[in-house]
N, C-alpha and C positions, 0 to 999 in steps of 0.2 A: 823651639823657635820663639815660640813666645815670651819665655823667660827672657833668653840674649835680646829681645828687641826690646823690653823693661827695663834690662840695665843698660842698654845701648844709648837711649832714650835718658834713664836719670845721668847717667854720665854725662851724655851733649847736654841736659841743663844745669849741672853741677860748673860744665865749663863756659856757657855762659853766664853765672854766676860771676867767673874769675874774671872774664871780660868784663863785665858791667862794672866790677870793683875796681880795676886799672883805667876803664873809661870815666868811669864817673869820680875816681876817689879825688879828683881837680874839683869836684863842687864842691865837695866839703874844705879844700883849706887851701884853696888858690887865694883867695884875698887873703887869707894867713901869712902865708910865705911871700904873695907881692909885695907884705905891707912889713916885712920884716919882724911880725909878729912870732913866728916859728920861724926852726928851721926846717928845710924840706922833707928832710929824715925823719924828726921828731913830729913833726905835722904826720906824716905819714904811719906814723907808729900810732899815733893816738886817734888816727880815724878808724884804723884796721880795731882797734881796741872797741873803741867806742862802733863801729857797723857790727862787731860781735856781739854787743850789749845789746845794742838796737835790736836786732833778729827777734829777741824773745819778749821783747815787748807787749805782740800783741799775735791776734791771728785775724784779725777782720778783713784787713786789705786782701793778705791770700785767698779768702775766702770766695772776694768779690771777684777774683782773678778767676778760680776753680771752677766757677757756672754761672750760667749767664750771656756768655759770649761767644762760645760756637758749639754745635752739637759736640757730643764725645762718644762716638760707635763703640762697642767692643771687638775685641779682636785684633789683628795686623792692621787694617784699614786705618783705624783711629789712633795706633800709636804710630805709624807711619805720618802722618797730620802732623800730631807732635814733634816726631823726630824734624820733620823738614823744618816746623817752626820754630825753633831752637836755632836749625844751622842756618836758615834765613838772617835773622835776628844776631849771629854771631857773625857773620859774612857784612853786616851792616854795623856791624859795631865797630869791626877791623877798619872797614872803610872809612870811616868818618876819624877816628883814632888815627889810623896815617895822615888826616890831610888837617888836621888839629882842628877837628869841627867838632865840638860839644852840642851833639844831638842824643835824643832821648834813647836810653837802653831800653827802657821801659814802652816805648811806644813801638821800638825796631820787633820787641816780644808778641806785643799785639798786632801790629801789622803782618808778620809772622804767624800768628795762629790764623788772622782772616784770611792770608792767601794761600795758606795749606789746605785750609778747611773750603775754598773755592774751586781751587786743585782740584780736592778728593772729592766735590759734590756732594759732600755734607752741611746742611744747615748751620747760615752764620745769623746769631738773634741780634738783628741790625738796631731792636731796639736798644738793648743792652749795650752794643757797641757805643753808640749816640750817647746813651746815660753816662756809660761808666768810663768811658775811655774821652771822646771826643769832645763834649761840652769840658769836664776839667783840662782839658790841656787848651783851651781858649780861657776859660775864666780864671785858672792858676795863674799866669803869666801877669793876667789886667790886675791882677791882686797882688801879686808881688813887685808890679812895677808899682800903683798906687801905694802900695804900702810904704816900699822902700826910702820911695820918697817923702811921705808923710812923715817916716819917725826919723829921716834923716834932718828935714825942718824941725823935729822937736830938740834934735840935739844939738842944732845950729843955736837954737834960741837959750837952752840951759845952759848951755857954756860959751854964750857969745863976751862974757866978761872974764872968762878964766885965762891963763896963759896955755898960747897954746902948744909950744914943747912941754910943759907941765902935762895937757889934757891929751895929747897926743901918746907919751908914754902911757898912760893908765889908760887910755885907749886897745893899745897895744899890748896890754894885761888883758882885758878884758876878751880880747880878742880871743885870747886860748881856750875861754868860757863859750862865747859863741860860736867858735868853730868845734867846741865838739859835741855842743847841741847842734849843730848841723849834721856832723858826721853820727850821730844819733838817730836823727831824724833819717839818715841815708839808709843806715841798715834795718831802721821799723818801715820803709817802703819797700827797697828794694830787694830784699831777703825775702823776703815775702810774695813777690811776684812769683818766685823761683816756688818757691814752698810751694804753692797754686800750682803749677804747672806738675811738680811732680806727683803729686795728691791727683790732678786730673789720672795720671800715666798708671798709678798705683789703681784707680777706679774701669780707666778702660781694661787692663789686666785682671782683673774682680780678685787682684788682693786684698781689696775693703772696699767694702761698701758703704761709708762715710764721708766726711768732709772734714772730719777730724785732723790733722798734722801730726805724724808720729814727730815722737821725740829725736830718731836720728835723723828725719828729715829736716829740721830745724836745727841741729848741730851741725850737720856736713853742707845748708845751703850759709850757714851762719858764717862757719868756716872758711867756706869757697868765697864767699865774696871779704870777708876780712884779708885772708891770702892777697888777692887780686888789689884791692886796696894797696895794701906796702907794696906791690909790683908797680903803683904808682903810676900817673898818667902825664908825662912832663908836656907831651907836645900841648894837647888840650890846657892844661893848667897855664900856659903862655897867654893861650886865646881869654881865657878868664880873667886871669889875675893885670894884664898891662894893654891886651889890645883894645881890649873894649874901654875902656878908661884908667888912665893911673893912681891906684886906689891909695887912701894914704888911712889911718888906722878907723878913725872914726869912720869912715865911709865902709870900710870894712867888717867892722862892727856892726852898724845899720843893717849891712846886708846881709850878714849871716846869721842876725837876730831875726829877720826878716821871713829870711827861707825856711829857718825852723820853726817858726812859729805857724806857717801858711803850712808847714809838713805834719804838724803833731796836733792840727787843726783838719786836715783831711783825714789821718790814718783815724784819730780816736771818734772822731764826729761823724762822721764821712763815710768811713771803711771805703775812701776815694781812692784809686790807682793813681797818684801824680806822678806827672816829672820834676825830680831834683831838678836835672839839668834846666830845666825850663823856669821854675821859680827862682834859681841862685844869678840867671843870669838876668830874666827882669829886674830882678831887686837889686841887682849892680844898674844898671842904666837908670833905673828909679832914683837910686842913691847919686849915682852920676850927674842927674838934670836938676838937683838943686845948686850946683855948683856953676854951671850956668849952659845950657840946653847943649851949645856947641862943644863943650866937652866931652859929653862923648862921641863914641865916630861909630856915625850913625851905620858907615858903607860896609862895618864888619858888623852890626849889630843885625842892619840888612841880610848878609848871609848867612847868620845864624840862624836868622829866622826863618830863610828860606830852607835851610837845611831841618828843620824844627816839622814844614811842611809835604818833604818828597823822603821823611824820613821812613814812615807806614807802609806808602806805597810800594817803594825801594824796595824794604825789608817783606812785602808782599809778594813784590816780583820774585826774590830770591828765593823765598819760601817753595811758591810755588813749580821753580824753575828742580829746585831738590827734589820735591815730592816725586816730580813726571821720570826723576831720573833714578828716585828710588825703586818706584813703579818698572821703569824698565828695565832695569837689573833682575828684582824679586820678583818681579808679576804680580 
């Protein structure tokens, strides 16, 4: 029993993997394909490439994921926790992905581990949660919109003498560069959430007693979200790339220099759990209000935001709603 509920377990995270890759693969090369920098197909080809690169980058982030943030029992009990927090967290992924809301994979995971582990009446370390989860998803966002807009003012100023179908094209080049340090930057976070979580499931099982990442753990969650990636996220990538603003290259560029910068600044520095989704879409509004404030539209920028904050909860509730129903099946 134990075994089947280990691999029941890496399975359900293997396939929120594949969800998180079709949810999120719109932050990596939505302002690519708005700004006719890529095509849809080939943006997509090169993020799934580049999140499989990403994955092996590093292991800190996982790390920070694996302890820290809610007790881990041995036995049925604690991989049960897991299991619900997985299908919480994929149940809130669906949802937001049907109504083209670019909300955080990453936060639907954690909120998902706090509300199973509430469930099951296992200890959740609220300090941890506060450090490592809930201060970065307030100070990412203020940094990627500060940002965004700062270096979009610098590149307003360097080339305010060039031509600008000239600067626009080589914009537009550039762009292939940017977006696939961003889709870089995607798979050294979010590959890595997954890795944490399976590593937790492999410890409550006392397959290892480490914090170590085996190597096929980091191949098949590499994998799974590169896959999910080319399954592509078209409705999400709508809400990015044109509703929030109409991006034209350099503003595109800005923001995807942006996001990957504030990503490869939390994972190496940090070993921070961020949101892509929350840093690519500041840094598009950031990059937006140099152009002039009313360009962008604030009233979807509003519901994204609000979706950014009933995201945790959400995926808490659902967490928790699994667990009681795993509980009453299994006992």
């Amino acid at each position: 029993m134990d075994t089947f509920a280990l691999i029941m377990t890496v399975g359900v995270a293997l396939g929120f993997t594949y969800t998180n890759g079709f949810h999120d693969s719109a932050n990596a090369i939505a302002t690519s394909v708005s700004t006719r920098a890529l095509t849809p197909r080939a943006a997509l080809a090169m993020a799934a490439v580049m999140n499989l690169a990403g994955a092996f980058l590093g292991s800190g982030v996982a790390k920070t994921v694996s302890e820290g943030l809610i007790q881990t029992p041995h036995g049925s009990s604690g991989m049960g926790i897991l299991f619900a927090a997985l299908v919480g967290a994929i149940v809130w992924n669906l949802v937001t992905w049907y109504f083209g809301l670019p909300s955080s994979s990453s936060h639907a995971l954690f909120g998902g581990m706090v509300g199973a582990a509430l469930a099951g009446g296992i200890a959740v370390y609220w300090t941890g949660v506060l450090e490592k989860i809930v201060l970065p998803m307030f100070i990412s966002p203020i940094i990627g919109l500060l940002l965004g807009y700062a270096v979009m003012c610098v590149i307003l100023w360097l080339f305010k003498r060039s031509n600008p179908h000239r600067a626009k094209r080589g914009f537009r080049i550039a762009q292939t560069v940017s977006a696939a340090g961003m889709a870089l930057g995607h798979g050294l976070q979010d590959a890595q959430k997954t890795m944490g979580v399976v590593v937790m499931a492999l410890s409550i099982a006392e397959v290892q007693d480490h914090n170590d990442i085996p190597v096929w753990v980091k191949i098949a969650c590499a994998a799974m979200l590169s896959l999910g990636t080319y399954a592509g996220g078209w409705r999400i990538m709508r809400t990015l790339g044109r509703r929030i603003i109409e991006l034209d290259p350099p503003q595109g560029f800005a923001a995807e220099t942006t996001a990957a910068s504030v990503m490869y600044t939390a994972s190496f520095m940090f070993h921070a759990p961020i949101s892509t989704t929350h840093v690519i879409t500041s840094a598009i509004m950031g990059v937006g209000a140099t152009k002039r404030v009313s360009a962008v539209r604030w009233g979807v920028a509003k519901n994204i935001i609000m979706g950014w904050f009933i995201t945790m909860p959400a995926a808490a509730a659902a967490a928790a709603v699994v667990y009681w129903a795993v509980k009453l099946v299994f006992g």
